[in-house]
C-alpha positions in Angstrom: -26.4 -14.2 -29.9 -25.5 -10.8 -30.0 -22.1 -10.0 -28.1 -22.9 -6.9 -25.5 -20.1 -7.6 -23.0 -18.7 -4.1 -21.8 -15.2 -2.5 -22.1 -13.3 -2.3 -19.4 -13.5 1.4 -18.1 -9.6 1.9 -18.5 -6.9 1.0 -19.7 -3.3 1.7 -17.7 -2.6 3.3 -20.8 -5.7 5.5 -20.8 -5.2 6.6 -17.1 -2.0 7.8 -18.0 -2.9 9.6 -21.2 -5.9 11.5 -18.8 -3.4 13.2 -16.6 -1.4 14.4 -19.5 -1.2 17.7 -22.0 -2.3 16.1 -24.7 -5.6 14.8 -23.7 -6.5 17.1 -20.7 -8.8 20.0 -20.5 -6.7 22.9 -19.1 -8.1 26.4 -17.4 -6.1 29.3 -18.6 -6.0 32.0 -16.0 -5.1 34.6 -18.3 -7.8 34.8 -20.8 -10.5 32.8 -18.6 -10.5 30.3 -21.6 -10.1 26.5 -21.8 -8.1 24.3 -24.1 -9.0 21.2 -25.6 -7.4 18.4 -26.4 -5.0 18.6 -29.8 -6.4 15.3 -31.2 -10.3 15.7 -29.6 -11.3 14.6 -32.6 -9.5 11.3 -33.1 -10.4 10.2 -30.1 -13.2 7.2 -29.9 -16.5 8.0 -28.2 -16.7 5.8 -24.9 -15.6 6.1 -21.0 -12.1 8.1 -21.9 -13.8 10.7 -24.3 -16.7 10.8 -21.5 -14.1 11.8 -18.8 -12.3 14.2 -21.3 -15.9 16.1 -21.7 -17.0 16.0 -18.3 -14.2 18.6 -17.5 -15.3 21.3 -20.4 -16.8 23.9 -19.3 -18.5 25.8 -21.8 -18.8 29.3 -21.1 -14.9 29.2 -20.8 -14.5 27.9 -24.8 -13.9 29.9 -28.0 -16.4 29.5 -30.5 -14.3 27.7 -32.5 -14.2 25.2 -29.5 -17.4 24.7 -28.7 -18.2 23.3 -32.3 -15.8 20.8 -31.5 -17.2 19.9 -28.4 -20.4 19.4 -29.9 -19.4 17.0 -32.6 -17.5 15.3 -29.6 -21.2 14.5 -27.9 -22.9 13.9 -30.9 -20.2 11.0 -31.0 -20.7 10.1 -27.8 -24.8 10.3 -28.0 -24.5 7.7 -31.1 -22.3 5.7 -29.0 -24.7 5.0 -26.8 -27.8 4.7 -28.8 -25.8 1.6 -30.5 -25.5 0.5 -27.0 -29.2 0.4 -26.2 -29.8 -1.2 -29.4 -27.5 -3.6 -28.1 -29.7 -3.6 -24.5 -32.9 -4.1 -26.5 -31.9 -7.0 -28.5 -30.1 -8.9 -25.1 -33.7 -8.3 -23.6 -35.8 -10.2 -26.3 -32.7 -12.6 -25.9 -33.3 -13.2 -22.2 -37.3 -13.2 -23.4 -36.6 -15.9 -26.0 -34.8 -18.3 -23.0 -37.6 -18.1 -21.1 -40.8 -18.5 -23.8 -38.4 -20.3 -26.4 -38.2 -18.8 -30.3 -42.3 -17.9 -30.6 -44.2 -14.9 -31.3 -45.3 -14.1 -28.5 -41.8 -13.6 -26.8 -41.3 -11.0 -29.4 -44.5 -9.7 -28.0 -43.2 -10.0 -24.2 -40.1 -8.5 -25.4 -41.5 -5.3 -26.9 -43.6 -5.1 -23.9 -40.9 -5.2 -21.3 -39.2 -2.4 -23.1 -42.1 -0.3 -23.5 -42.9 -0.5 -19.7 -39.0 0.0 -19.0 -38.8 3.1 -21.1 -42.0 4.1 -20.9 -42.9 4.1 -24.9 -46.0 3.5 -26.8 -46.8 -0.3 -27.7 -46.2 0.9 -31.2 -42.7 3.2 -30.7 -41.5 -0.4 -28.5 -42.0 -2.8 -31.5 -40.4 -0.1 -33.8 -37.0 -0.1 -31.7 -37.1 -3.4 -30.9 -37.0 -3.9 -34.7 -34.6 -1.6 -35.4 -32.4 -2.7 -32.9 -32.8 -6.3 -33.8 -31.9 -5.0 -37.8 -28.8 -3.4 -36.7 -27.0 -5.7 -34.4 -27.9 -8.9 -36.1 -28.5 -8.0 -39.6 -26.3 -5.4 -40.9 -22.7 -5.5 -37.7 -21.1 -2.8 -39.9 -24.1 -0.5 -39.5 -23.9 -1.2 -35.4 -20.1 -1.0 -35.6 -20.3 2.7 -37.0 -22.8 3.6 -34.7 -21.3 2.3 -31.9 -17.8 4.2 -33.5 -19.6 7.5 -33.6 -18.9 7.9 -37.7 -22.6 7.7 -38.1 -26.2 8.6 -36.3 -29.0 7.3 -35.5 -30.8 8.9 -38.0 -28.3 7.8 -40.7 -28.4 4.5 -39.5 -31.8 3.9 -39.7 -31.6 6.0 -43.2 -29.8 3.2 -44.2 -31.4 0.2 -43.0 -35.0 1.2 -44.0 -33.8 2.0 -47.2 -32.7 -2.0 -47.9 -35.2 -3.5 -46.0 -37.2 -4.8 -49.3 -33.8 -6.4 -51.2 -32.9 -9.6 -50.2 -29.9 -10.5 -47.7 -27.1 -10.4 -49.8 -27.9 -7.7 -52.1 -28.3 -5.7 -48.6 -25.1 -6.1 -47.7 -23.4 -5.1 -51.0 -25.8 -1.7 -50.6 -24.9 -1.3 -47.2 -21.1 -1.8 -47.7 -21.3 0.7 -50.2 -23.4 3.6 -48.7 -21.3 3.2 -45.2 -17.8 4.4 -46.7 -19.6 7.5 -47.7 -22.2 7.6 -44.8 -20.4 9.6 -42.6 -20.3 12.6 -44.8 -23.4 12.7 -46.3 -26.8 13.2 -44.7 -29.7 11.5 -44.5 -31.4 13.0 -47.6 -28.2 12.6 -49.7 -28.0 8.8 -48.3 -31.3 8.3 -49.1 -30.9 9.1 -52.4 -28.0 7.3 -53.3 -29.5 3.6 -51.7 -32.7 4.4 -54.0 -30.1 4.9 -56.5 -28.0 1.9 -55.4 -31.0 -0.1 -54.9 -32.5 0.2 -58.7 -29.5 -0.7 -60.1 -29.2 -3.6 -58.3 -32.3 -4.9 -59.1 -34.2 -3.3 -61.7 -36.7 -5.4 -62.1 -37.9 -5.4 -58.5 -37.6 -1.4 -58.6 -39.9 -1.5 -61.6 -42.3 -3.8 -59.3 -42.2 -1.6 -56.3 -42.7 1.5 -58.1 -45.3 0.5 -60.0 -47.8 -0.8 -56.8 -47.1 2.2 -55.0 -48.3 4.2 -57.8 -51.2 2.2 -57.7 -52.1 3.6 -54.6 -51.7 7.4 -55.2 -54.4 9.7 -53.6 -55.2 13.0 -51.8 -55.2 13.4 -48.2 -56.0 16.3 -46.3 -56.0 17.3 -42.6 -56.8 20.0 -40.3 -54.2 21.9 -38.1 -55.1 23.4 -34.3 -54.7 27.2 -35.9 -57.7 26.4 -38.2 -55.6 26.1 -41.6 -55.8 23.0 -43.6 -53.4 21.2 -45.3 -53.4 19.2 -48.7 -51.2 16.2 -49.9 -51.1 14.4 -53.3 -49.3 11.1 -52.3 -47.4 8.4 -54.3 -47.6 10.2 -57.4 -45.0 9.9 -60.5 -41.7 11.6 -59.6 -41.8 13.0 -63.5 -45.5 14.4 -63.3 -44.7 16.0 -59.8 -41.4 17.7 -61.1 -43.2 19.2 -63.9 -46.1 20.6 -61.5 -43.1 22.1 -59.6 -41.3 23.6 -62.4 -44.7 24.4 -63.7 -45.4 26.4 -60.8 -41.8 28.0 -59.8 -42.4 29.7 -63.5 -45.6 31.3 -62.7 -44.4 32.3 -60.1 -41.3 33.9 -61.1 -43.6 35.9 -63.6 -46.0 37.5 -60.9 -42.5 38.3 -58.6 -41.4 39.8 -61.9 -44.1 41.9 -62.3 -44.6 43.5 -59.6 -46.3 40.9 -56.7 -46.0 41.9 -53.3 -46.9 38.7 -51.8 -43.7 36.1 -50.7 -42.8 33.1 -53.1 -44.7 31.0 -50.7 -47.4 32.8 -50.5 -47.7 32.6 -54.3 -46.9 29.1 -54.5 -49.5 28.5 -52.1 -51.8 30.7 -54.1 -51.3 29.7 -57.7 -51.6 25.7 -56.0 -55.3 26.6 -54.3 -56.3 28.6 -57.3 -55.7 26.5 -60.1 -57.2 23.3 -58.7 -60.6 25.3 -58.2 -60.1 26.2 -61.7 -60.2 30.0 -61.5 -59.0 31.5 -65.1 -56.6 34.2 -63.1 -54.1 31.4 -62.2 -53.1 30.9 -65.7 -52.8 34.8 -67.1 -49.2 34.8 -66.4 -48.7 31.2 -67.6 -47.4 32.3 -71.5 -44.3 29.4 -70.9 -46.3 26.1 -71.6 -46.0 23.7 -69.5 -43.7 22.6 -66.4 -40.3 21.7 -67.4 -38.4 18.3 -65.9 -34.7 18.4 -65.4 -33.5 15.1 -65.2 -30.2 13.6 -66.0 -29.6 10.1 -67.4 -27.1 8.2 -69.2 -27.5 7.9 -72.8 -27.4 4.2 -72.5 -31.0 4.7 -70.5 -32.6 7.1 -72.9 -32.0 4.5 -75.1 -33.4 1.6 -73.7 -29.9 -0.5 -73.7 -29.4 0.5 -69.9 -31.7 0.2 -66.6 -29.4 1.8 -65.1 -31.2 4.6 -62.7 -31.9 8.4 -63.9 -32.3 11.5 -62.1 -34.9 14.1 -61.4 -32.8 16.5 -59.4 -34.5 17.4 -55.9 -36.4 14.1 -56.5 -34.0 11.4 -56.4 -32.7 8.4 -58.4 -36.4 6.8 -60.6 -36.7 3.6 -62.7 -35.4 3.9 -66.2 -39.4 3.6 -67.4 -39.6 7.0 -65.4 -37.0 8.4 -68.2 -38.4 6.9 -70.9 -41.8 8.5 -69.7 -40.1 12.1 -69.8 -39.1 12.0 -73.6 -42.4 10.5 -74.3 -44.3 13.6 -72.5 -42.1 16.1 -74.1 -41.0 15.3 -77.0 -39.6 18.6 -78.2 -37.9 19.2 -75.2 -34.1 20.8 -74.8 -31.8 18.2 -74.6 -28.2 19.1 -72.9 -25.3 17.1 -72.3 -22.1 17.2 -70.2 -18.8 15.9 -70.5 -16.5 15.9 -67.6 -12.7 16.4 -68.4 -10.3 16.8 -67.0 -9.1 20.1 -68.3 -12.9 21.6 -67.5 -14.7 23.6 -70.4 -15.6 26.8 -72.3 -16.0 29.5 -70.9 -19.6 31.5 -71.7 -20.9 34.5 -70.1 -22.7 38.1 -70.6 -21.3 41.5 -70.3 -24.8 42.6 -68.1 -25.3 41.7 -64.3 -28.2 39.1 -65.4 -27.4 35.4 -66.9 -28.9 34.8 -70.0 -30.8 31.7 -71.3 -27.5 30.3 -72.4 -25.7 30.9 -69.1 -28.0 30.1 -66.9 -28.6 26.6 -69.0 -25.1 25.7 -68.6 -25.0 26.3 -65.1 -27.8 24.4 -64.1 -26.3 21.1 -66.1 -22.7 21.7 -64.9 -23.9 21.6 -61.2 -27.3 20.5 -61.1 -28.6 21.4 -57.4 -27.7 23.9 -55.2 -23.9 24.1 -53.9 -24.6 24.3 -50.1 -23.9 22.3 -47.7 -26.3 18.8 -47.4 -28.8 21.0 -50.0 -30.4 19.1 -52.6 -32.5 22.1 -53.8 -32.6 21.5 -58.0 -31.3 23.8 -60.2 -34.7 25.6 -61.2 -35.4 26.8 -58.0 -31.9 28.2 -57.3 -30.4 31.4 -57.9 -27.6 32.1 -60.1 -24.7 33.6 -58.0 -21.7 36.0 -58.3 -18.9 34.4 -56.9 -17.1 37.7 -57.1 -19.8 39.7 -56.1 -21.0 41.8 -59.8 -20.7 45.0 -57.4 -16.8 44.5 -57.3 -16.2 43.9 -60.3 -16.8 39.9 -60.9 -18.0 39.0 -64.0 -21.4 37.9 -65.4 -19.7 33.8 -66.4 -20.0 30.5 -66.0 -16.4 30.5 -64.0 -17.7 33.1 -61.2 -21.2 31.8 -61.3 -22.5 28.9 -59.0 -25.9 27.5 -58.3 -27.4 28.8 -54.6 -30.5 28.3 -53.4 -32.2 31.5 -51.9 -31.7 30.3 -48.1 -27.4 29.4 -49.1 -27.5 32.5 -51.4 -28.4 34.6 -48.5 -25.8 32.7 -46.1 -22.7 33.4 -48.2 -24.0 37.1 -48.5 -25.1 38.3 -45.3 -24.3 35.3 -43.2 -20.7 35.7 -42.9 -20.1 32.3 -44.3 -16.9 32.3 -47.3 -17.2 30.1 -50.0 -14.6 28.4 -52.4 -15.0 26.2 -55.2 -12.3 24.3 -55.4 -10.1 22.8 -58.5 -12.1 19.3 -58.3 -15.6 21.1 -58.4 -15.9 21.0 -55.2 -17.3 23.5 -52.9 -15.6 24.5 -49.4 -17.5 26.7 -46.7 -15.6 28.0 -43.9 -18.7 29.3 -41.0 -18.0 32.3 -38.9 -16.6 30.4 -36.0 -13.9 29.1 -38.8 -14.6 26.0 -39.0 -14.1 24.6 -43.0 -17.0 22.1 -44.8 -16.4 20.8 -48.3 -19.0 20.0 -50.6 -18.7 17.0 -52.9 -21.5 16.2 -55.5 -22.0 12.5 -56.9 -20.4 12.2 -59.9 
């Protein structure tokens, strides 16, 4: 049974520590400001960090302050949602004592917490679930949550995405994803258990993919402002990537010549007009088809490997997913990269615009785009000046790095400062100075 004894409020030693400098939120009369804690951040989410917050008042913090704050109850916030996973699962406990191990306590138990917490039938049975996954399945996954390293969101990022393995391949996964977890967000965790998850079982990846496929369709749906939307679902990963590039190259050629309309509203445009099969969609289209940027180990292109490939701004897909890519384009560019440590050559153009060559190498060196938690792939990014071209940075690969418009924009006009660092990593310092660092998967 799941253990969900309390904590004593206090310790003597905590009591002491709240009436001291250290750990208490002072009032300075001189600049109408507060000061935090020193160690804020070290400190574990629970009664003490509660009393500590209680006494912030925010309209008296520097910016700077009031990010830290924030992080502080977003601890505290997962702190408790592992606590009322903890409350849901001692309540189909308490069920289960009275109606014995049966369905229908499960039933009785979902139904006590959706009247207590006023939920739908449906939301009660999903948390129950959850909840039940977390504290008896996967303790580490609580024991973060409960720590604050990790939300709820990232939590149930990670036990959705094991649910289908069996118990002690879920584990490995899990041990694995959680020392990075708390870095990483839920897209970039996501990716790395699908990634995770094929390797360790490439056969049942194979399986999974494959009846998924099977069911691929079209939905669509109308919204309460009259427009309409239109999804293709559980389509091939390769086939959707080269719709995309397909269509970020069209529409790059009607932006280029003159278009007025916005890149969504020629996505949009281009996507409506070529399914009804009007012959103006494809005047611009003198490129081919779409192109698919995937990276795989050679061992995979091969077929010595199963190890998992890469469709960047996709994901991690099957090995048969690779193989399918050389088959549909057979003449296409192959590029490969080797990391040392002593980095490479360096190529570049004496105009403001990368060339072919340029851009190419860029786009394998880095892959997606540089900011912070974005997964945007390389087609669809810009090609950035470090040091801005204006004052005098040059047009190569050393002062060049992969932005997507929204992070290309930040860095520019934002008042965000970027550095790439040594490693190939990326650190961000935000106007209200606080520093983010950027690692991508190897």
């Amino acid at each position: 049974m799941f253990d969900t004894e309390l904590e004593p409020q206090f310790s003597d030693a905590e009591l002491e520590m709240l009436t001291t400098a250290e750990f208490a939120v002072f009032d300075d009369a001189e600049t109408d400001r507060q000061s935090l804690p020193g160690d804020l951040e070290q400190i574990p989410p629970g009664p003490f960090l509660a009393v500590i917050l209680s006494g912030v008042d925010r309209s008296k913090l520097s910016g700077y302050d009031t990010v830290r704050v924030m992080k502080a109850n977003h601890r505290m916030v997962a702190h408790f949602q592992a606590n009322l996973a903890g409350d849901m699962v001692e309540v189909s406990h308490r069920t289960d004592a009275e109606w014995g191990q049966c369905e229908e306590a499960w039933d009785y138990a979902s139904d006590e917490i959706r009247a207590a917490l006023t939920l739908t039938r449906r939301a009660a049975e999903s948390e129950l679930g959850f909840a039940t996954d977390v504290c008896d399945r996967f303790p580490r996954v609580f024991q973060a949550l409960h720590d604050g390293l990790i939300d709820i969101r990232k939590a149930k990022t990670v036990i959705y995405g094991v649910t289908h393995l069996d118990a002690g391949t879920a584990q490995v996964v899990v041990d694995e994803i959680l020392e990075k977890a708390p870095h990483l967000t839920t897209g970039q965790i996501r990716a790395r258990i699908q990634k995770l998850c094929i390797e360790a079982d490439p056969e049942q990846a194979k399986k999974q993919y494959e009846e998924r496929l099977a069911e691929r369709r079209v939905e669509s749906w109308s919204n309460p402002e009259g427009t309409a939307n239109l999804h293709g679902l559980d389509l091939a990963p390769n086939k959707v990537a080269a719709i995309r590039g397909h269509l970020e190259m069209m529409v790059r050629q009607l932006k280029r010549s003159g278009d007025e309309r916005t890149m969504d509203q020629l996505r949009a445009d281009i996507y409506t007009d070529l399914l009804l099969g009007k012959q103006q969609a494809n005047h611009h289209n003198k490129g081919g088809g779409g192109v698919v940027t995937m990276t795989a180990t050679i061992e995979t292109l091969t077929r010595l490997s199963q190890e998992a490939a890469d469709i960047p701004g996709m994901g991690p897909v099957i090995a048969d997913i690779a193989h399918q890519v050389l088959e549909d384009h057979p003449d296409a560019e192959l590029r490969y990269k080797i990391t040392t440590p002593n980095g490479g050559v360096v190529i570049g153009t004496p105009s403001r615009t990368a060339t072919k060559m340029l851009r190419a190498y860029v786009e394998t060196r880095d892959e997606t785009c540089m900011g912070i938690g974005c997964r945007m792939d390389a087609a669809s990014c810009d090609i950035d000046h470090r040091q801005r071209w204006a004052d005098g940075g040059p047009t190569n690969d050393i002062n060049s790095d992969l932005l997507c418009r929204h992070d290309h924009m930040l860095k520019d006009h934002g008042h965000w400062k970027v550095r790439r660092n040594p490693d190939g990593s990326y650190t961000w310092t935000s106007p209200l100075g606080h520093t983010y660092t950027t690692h991508k998967p190897p």
